[in-house]
N, C-alpha and C positions, 0 to 999 in steps of 0.2 A: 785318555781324556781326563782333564782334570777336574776334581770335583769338591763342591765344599760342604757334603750332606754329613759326611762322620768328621768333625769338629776333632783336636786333641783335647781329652776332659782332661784337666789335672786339679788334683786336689794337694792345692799349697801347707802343706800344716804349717812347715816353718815360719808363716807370714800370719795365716789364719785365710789367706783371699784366693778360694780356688776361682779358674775361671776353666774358657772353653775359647782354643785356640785354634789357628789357621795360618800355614804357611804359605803365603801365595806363590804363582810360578812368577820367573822372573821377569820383567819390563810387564808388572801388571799396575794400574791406576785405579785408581778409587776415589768417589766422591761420598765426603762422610760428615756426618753432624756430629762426630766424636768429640766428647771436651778434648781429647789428643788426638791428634794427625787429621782433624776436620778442614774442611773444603772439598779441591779436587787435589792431589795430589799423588805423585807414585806409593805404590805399597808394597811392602814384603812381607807384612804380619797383618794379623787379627787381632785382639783379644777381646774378649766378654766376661767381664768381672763380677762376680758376687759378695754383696759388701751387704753388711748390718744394714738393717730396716731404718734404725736410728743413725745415719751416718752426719758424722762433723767433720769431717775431712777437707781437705782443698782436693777436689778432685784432678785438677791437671798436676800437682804434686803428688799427687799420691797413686795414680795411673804412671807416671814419667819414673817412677821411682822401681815400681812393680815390674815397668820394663824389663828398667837394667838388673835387677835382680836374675831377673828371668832370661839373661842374656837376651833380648828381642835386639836385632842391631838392622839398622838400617829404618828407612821411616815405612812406618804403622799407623794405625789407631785402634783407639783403645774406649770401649764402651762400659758402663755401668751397671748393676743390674742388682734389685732385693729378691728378684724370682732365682725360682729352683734353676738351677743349670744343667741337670742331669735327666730335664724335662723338656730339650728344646725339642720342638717339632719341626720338620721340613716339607716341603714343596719342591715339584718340578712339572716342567713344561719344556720338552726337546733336549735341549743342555742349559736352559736358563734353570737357576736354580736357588735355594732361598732358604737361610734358617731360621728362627726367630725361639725366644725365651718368653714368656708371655708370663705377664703377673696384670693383676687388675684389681688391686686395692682400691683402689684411686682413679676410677675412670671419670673421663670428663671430656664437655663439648667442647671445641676449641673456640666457635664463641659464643660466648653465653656471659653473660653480667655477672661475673664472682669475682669475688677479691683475687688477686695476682697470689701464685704458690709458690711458695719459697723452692730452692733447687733442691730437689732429691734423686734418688739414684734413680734411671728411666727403666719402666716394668715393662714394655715391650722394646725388647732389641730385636733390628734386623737386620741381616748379614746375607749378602744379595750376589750373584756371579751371572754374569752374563758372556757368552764367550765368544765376542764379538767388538770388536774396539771402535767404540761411540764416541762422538766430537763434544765436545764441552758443553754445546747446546742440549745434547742429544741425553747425557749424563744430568745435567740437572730437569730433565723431562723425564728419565726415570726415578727419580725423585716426588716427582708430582703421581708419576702413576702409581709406585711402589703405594705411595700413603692415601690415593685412595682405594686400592685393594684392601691394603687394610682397613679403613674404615667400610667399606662393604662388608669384608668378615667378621667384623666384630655386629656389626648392624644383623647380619642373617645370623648370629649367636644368640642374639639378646640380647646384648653388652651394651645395657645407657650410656653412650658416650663414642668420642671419635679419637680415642685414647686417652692417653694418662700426661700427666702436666710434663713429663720429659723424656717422653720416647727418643729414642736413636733408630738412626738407618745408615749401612753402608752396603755402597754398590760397586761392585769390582769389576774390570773389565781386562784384557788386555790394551797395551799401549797403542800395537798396531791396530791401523784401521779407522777409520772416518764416519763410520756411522751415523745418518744425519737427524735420527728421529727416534725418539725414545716412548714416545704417546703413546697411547692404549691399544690402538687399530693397526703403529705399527710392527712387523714381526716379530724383533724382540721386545718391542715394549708389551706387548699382547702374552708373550712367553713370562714375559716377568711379574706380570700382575698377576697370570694363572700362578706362580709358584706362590707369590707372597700371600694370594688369597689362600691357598689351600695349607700352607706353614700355619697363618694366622687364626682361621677359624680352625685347625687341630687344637692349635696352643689353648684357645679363647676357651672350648668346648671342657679341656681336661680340668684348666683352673676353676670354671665352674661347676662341674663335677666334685671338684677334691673340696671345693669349697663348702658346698651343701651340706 
């Protein structure tokens, strides 16, 4: 059974950019908010990058680049991150299953009257497997339920806010299969929210501990 709960960590010296990596099995799809490989599209990789607090970078330059370094071949995506990586916490419900990095410098309502924040690297990633092949509808329906799971986890933490100005989320599935609902009530969307809430309030709960 395949699973995305132990991530490969590696710590890049040669570059300075460790991240937290995932091979997916083959004819797998994903839909992703990644500055690389976002939308819906097939996937054979992961990555989760840990970049300087202060970043100036072009981030699709400088993800695209780390790729090919890192030999990654075939299409990916590739997320950002100022939190610890060696701190991600997980979630599961049956075989739906969910990692997430969590930093919360910077939390914020998503609407709420404040000036517009410039791009920085997104403090909660999440990185989502569900092992059941969902129709396009179905997939951007887990999208809606994934983020408000987390926003409930962060609510039942404490955490003023409904994340940070550039959270990412990917959601991986197999190709086969037609799965027509990804909502909350059904089966796997039910399974995916349980993972992503219980990922999210672990992650939420340590950063405000270590932050204390």
């Amino acid at each position: 059974m395949f699973s995305i709960l132990q991530p490969a960590v590696a710590d890049q010296r040669a570059n300075g950019y460790p991240m937290l990596m995932w091979s997916m099995p083959e004819r797998t799809r994903a839909i992703s908010t990644g500055v690389v490989g976002g939308g819906i599209n097939p996937c054979r990789w992961v990555v989760n990058v840990r970049v300087e607090y202060e970043y100036h970078r072009d981030p699709v330059e400088h993800l695209t680049g780390l790729a090919a370094e890192w030999n990654l071949t075939g299409p990916g995506t590739g997320l950002l991150t100022a939190a610890g990586l060696t701190d991600f916490t997980t979630g599961t419900d049956g075989d739906a299953e969910c990692v997430t990095t969590v930093g919360l410098t910077h939390p914020v309502r998503a609407a709420a009257p404040e000036p517009s924040v410039a791009w920085s690297p997104g403090t909660i990633n999440t990185v989502c497997w569900v092992p059941v092949g969902l129709s396009d509808a179905a997939l951007v329906n887990t999208v809606v339920t994934a983020t408000e799971a987390k926003v409930q986890a962060l609510h039942d933490a404490g955490v003023a806010g409904t994340g940070t100005p550039s959270d990412a989320l990917v959601v991986c599935c197999p190709q086969e299969g037609d799965e027509a609902y990804g909502g909350p009530r059904s089966q796997w969307g039910r399974r995916l929210a349980n993972a992503v809430y219980q990922a999210t309030f672990a992650g939420s709960e340590q950063w405000l501990r270590k932050a204390r």
